[in-house]
C-alpha positions in Angstrom: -8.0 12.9 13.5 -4.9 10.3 12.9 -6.0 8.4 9.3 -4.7 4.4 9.7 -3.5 3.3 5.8 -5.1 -0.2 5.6 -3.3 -2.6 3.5 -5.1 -4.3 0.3 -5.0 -7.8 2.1 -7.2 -6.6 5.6 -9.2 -4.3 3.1 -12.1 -6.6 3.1 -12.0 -6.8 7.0 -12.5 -2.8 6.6 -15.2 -2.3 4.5 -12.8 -2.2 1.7 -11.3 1.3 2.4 -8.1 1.9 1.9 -7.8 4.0 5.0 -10.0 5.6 7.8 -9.9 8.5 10.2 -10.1 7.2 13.8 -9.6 9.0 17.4 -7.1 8.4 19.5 -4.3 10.0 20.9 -1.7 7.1 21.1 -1.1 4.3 18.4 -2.5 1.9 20.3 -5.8 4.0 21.0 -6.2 4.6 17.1 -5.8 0.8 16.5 -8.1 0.0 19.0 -10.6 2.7 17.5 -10.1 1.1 14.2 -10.9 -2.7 16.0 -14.2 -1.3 17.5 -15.4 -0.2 13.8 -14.2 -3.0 11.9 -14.1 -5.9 14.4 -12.8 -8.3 11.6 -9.6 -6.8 11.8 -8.9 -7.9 15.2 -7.6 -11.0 14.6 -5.1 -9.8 11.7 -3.6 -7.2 13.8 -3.7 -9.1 17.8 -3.0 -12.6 19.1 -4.6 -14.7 21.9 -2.7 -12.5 24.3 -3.7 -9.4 23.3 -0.7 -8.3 21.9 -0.1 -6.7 18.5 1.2 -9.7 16.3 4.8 -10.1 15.4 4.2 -10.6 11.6 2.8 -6.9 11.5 4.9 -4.1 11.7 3.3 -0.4 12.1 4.9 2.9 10.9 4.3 6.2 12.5 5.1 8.7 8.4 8.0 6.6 7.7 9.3 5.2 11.2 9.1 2.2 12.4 7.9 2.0 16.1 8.7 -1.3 16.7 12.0 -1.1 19.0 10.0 1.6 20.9 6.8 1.3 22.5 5.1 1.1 19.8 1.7 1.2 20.8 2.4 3.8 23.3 3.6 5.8 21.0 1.7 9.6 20.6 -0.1 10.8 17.6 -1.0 14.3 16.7 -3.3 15.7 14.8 -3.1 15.0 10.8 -0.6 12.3 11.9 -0.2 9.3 9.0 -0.5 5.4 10.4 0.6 2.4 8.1 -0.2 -1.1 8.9 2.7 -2.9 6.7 1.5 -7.1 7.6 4.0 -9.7 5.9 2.0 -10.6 2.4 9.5 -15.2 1.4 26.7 -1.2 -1.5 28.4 -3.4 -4.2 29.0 -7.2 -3.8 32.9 -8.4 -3.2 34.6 -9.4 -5.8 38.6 -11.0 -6.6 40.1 -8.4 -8.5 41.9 -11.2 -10.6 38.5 -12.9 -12.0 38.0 -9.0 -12.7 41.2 -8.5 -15.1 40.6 -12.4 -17.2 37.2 -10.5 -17.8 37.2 -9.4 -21.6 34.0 -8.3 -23.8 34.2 -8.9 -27.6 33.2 -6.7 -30.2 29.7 -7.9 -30.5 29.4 -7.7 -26.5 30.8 -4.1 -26.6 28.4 -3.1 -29.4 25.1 -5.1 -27.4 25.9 -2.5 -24.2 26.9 0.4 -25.4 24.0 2.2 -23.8 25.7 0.7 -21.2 29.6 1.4 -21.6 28.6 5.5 -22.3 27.2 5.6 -18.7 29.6 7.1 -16.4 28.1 4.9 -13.1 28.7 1.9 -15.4 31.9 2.2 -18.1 33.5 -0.5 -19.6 34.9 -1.7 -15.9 31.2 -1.8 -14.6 29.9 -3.9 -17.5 32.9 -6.6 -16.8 31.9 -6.6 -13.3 28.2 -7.7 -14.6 29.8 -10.3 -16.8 31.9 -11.2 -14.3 29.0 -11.6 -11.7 26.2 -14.7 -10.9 22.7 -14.1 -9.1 20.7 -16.8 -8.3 17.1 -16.5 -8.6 14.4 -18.3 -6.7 11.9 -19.2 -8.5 11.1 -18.7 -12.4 7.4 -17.2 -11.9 5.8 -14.0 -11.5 9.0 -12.0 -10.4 11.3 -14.2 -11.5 10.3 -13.8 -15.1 10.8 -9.9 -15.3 14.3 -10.0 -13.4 15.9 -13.0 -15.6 14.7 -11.3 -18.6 16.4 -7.9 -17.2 19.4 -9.3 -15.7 20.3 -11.7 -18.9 19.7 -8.4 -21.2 21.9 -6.3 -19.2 24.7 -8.8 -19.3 24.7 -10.5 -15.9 27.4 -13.4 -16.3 26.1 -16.7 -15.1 22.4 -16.5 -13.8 21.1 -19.7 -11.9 17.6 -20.6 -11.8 16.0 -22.9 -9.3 12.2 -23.7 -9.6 10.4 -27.5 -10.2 6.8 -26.3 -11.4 5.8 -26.7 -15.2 3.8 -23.6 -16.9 0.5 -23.8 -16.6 -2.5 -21.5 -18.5 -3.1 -19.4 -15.1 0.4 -18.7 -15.4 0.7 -16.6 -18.4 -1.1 -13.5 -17.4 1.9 -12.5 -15.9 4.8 -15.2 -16.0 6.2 -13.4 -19.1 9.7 -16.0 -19.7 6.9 -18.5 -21.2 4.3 -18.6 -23.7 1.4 -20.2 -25.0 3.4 -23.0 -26.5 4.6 -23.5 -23.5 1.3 -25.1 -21.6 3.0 -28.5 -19.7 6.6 -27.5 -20.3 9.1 -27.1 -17.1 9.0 -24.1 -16.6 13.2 -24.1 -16.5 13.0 -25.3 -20.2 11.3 -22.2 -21.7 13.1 -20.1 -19.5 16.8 -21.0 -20.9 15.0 -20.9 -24.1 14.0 -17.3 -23.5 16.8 -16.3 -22.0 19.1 -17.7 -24.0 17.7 -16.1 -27.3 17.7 -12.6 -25.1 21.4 -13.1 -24.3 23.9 -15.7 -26.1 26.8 -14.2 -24.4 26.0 -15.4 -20.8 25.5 -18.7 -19.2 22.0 -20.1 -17.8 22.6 -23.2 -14.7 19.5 -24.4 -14.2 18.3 -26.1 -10.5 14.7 -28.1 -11.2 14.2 -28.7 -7.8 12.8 -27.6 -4.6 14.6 -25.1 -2.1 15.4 -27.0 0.8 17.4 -26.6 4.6 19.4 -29.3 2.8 20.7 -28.0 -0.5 20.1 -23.9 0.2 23.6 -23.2 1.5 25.5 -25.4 -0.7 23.3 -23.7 -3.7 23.9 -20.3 -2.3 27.8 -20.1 -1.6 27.7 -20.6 -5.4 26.5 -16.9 -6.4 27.2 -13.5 -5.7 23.2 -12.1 -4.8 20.3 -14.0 -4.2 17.3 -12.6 -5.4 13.6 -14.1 -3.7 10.6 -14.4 -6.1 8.9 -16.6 -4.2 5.0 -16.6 -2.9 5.0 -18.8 0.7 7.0 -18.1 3.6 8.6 -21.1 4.5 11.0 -20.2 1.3 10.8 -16.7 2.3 12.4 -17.3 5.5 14.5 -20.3 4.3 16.0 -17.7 1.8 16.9 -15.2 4.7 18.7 -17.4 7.2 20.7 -19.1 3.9 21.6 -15.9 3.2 22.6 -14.5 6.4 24.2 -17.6 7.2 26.3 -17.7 3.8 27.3 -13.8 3.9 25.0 -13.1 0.4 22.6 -10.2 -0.3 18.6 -11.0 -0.7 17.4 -9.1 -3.2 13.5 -9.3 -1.9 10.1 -8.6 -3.4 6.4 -9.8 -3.1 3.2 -8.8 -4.3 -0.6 -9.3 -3.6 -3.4 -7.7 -5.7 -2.2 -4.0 -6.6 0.6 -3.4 -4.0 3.9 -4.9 -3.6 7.0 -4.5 -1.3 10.8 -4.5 -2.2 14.0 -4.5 -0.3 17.5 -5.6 0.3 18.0 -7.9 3.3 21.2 -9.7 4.4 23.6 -7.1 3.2 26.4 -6.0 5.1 25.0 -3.7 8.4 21.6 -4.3 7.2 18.7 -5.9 8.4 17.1 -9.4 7.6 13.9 -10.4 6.7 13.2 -11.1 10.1 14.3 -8.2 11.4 11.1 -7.1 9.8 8.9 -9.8 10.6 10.1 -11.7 13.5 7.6 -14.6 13.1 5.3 -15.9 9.8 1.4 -15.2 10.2 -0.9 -18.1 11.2 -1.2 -20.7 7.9 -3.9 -19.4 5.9 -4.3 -15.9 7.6 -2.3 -14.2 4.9 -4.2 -15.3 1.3 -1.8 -16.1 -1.5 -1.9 -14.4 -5.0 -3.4 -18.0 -6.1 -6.4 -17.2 -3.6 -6.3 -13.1 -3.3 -5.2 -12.6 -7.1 -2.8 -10.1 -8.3 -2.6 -7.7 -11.2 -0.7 -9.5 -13.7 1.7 -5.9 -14.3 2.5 -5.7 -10.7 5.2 -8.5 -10.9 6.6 -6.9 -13.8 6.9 -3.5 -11.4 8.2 -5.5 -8.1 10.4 -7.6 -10.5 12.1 -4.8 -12.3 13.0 -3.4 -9.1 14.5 -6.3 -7.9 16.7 -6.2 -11.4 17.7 -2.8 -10.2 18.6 -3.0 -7.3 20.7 -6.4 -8.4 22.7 -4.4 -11.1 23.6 -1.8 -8.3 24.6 -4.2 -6.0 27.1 -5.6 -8.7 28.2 -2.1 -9.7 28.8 -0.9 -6.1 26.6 2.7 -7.2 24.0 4.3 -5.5 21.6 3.7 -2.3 20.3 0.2 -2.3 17.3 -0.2 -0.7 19.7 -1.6 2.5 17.6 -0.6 5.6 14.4 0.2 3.3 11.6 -1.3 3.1 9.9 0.3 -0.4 6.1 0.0 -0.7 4.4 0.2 -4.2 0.5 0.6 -4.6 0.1 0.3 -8.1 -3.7 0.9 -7.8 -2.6 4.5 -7.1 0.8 4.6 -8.5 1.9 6.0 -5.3 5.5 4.9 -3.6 6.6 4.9 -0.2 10.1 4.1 1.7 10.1 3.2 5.3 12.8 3.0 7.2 14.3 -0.6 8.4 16.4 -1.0 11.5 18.4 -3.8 12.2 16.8 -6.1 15.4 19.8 -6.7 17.8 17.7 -9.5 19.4 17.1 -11.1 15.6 18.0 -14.4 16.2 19.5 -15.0 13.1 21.5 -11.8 12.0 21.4 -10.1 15.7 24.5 -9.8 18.8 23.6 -13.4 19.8 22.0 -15.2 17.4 20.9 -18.6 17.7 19.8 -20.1 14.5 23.7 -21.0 13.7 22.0 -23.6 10.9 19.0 -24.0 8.5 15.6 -25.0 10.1 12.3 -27.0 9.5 10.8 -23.9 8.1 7.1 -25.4 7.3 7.1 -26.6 10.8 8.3 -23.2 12.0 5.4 -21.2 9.8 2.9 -23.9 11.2 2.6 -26.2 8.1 1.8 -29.5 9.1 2.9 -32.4 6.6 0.4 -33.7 4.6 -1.4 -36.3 6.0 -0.1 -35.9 9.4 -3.4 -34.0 10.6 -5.7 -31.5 10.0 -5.2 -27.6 10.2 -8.3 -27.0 12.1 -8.4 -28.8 15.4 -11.6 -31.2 15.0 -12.1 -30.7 11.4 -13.9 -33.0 9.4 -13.7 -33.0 5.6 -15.0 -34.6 2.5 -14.1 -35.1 -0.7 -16.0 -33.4 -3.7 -17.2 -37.0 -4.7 -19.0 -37.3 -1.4 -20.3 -34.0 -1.7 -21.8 -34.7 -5.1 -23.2 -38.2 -3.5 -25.0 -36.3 -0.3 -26.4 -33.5 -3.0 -27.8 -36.4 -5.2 -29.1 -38.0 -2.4 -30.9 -35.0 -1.1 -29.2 -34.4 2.4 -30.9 -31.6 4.4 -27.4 -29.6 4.4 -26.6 -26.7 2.9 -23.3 -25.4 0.8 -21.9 -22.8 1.9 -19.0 -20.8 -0.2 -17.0 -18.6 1.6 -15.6 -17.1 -1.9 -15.5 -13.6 -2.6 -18.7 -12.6 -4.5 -16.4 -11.1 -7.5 -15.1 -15.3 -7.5 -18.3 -16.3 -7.5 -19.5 -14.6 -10.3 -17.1 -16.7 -12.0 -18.4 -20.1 -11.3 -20.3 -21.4 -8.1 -22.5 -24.7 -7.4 -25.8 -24.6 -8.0 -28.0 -24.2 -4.9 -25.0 -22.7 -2.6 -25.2 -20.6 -0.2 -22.3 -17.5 -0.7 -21.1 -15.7 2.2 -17.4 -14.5 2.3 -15.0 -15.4 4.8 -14.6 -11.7 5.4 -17.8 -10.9 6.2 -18.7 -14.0 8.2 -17.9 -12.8 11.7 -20.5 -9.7 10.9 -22.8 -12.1 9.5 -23.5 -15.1 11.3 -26.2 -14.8 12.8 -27.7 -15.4 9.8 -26.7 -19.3 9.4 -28.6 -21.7 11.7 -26.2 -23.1 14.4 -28.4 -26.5 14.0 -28.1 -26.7 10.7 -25.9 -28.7 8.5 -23.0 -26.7 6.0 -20.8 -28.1 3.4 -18.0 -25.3 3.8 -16.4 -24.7 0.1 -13.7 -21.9 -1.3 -11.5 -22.4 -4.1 -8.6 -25.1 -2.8 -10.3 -25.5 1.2 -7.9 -23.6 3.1 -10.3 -20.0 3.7 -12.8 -22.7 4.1 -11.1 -24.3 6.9 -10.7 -20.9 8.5 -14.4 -20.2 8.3 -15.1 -23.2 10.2 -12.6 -22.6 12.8 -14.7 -19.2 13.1 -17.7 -21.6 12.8 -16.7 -24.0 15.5 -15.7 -21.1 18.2 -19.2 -20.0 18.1 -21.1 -23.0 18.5 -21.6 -24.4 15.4 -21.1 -28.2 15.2 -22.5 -29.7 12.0 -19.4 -28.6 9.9 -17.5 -30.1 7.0 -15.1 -28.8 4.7 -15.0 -29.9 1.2 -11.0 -31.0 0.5 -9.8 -28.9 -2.6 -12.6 -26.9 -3.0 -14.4 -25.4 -6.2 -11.3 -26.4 -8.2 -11.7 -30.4 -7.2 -14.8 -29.6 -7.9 -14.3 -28.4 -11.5 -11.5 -30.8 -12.0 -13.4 -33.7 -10.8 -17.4 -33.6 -11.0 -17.7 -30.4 -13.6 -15.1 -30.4 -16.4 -17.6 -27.7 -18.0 -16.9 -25.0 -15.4 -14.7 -22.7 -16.0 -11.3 -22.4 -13.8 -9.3 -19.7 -12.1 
């Protein structure tokens, strides 16, 4: 029978295996096979229409199906399926900027494990002086390539992030530290960075990546490298780099798996080449919400380095046209091939995005304030929570954590069953009843009471920032994640 590889983020919707035999003799048959047993899935993988979603791509071994019929496509027997869901050659340079380039004697003796190599030589580590990458976001990625790039000698690196480090941070952001609880995160990155590397200069950009000053920001650097976690920015960094002519050096992560490539380059593919449209808001969990194994961004992160440095060397195969998938769970790796989308309407024969966008509008992010995400949905805040529990109001909490979060702090007196296994599950809530709907920030809890609403519940309200407001506001004594 054809085995479909399920991807850590739909795991949950699969009974948690991480992949499962199914019948069928098309692609189409063994996805619907796979619906039928875990009918959770259905949503993640179809829309309204019927149709497999654009935001998830499906691989046949290593070949992407897309531009064929994909679900028409034949299996045989022993026959390998991936579902890969969206979880946002050498760069050109003016030979003159080349010859001014010099290294001193303390340069020459900080890379001579560089100089010695043949693919790099004393030209190569010029060109790396000589060089700029800008880096969005100084985070989980970020920290692992800036600490890579400086060390190897990469000229001017720019840094653009407005968040300050916070004590959730340091599992994994490595550029900061302890003492570094409150500080912008920029600070205690040229701080790191600039005890790593003297030689080289740090621009730092405290503020947000926006349609208004990406392309300005860009046109500045050689390769762009994406660490960020939404996909608004995600796709924001594609078209700005499509549009300016620069590489996007790309990576994300979620839990134990993680995907690199190289989008925007010359002949290559785009980001959206892979995934033509953003999943639903709230469909796709963050690493804030989903977690993720604090080594994994040093992995994805070191690969982005890599794949930066060969870029500005000119040497070996970037991962142009590759989409590289890491599961560090099973220390396994995997390249899929990329084609470029003719029809992409931003890097394709007719494109039509000729200038940056409204990307939250275009991933389906209202504004705050200007609505709610859930048509109908009525929320309260964790004050008015705690005043209707005082008050003894025949309602019931119900969390719609995972049960691994709630073992780590819950309300007393809720009621815990997990978004993923609501649809299996409830006919086990009382559609007359009253719930007080609660996850960590409210946005799987909103999604719960979409599910909620769509079969015939009514007396439904989500509590507005979840068991963090809650913590924050009514229980400074529980503990945080």
């Amino acid at each position: 029978m054809p085995e479909i590889l399920i991807p850590t983020p739909l795991r949950p919707y699969a009974g948690n295996a991480p992949r499962v035999s199914v019948e069928g003799k098309t692609v189409g048959q063994a996805l619907q096979a796979l619906i039928r047993e875990h009918p959770g899935l259905h949503s993640h993988l179809y829309g309204e229409d019927g149709a497999l979603r654009n935001f998830v791509n499906v691989y046949v071994g290593d070949e992407d199906i897309r531009y064929r019929q994909r679900t028409e496509t034949a299996l045989e027997e022993g026959d390998v399926v991936s579902i890969v869901p969206s979880v946002a050659g050498g760069i050109v340079m003016d030979a003159t900027d080349l010859e001014e380039v010099e290294l001193s004697n303390e340069e020459i003796r900080r890379y001579s494990r560089h100089l010695i190599m043949p693919e790099v030589t004393l030209a190569g580590q010029k060109r790396l002086k000589a060089s700029s990458v800008l880096l969005i976001g100084a985070g989980g990625l970020g920290s692992p390539l800036a600490l890579y790039l400086a060390a190897a000698g990469v000229g001017r690196i720019g840094l653009v992030d407005f968040d300050v480090v916070d004590d959730s941070n340091l599992q994994r952001q490595v550029l900061h530290g302890t003492s570094d609880v409150g500080r912008p995160k920029l600070e205690s990155a040229r701080a790191r960075l600039e005890d790593v590397n003297p030689y080289i200069t740090i621009e730092t950009h405290e503020t947000r990546l926006t349609s208004e000053n990406a392309l300005d920001l860009f046109r500045r650097y050689d390769v762009i490298a994406d660490g960020t976690d939404n996909f608004p920015t995600r796709y924001l960094v594609n078209d700005a780099c499509v549009l300016t002519g620069k590489p996007n050096v790309y990576a994300s992560i979620f839990r134990f798996e993680g995907q690199a490539s190289v989008f925007a380059a010359p002949s290559g593919p785009c980001y959206r080449c892979l995934y033509p449209e953003p999943p639903p808001p709230g469909l796709v969990p963050s690493c804030a919400e989903g977690g993720v194994l604090g080594i994994l961004p040093g992995l994805l992160g070191t690969i982005q380095a890599t794949e930066t440095i060969k870029l500005v060397l000119g040497i070996g195969e970037p991962l142009v046209g590759r989409l590289l998938l890491v599961d560090a769970l099973r220390m396994s790796f995997r390249t899929l091939k990329l084609r470029k989308d003719p029809a992409c309407p931003v890097c394709g024969e007719s494109p039509v995005i000729r200038e940056l966008i409204d990307y939250e509008l275009f991933c389906g992010i209202e504004p705050a304030g200007d609505g709610d995400a859930v048509e109908g949905l009525e929320e309260m805040s964790v004050r008015e929570l705690e005043a209707a529990l005082d008050q003894g109001e025949d309602a019931t909490v119900l969390d719609v954590r995972e049960s691994h979060e709630w073992q780590i702090c819950h309300i007393e007196g809720a009621l815990l069953l997990p978004l993923s296994e609501l649809p299996g599950r409830m006919h086990e809530l009382d559609p007359a009843r009253t719930y007080f709907v609660h996850c960590k920030t409210g946005l799987r809890s909103a999604k719960a009471i979409g599910q909620l609403k769509q079969a015939g519940f009514a007396r439904l309200k989500n509590v507005r920032g979840g068991i963090k407001a809650w913590a924050e506001e009514i229980d400074p004594a529980m503990p945080t994640y």
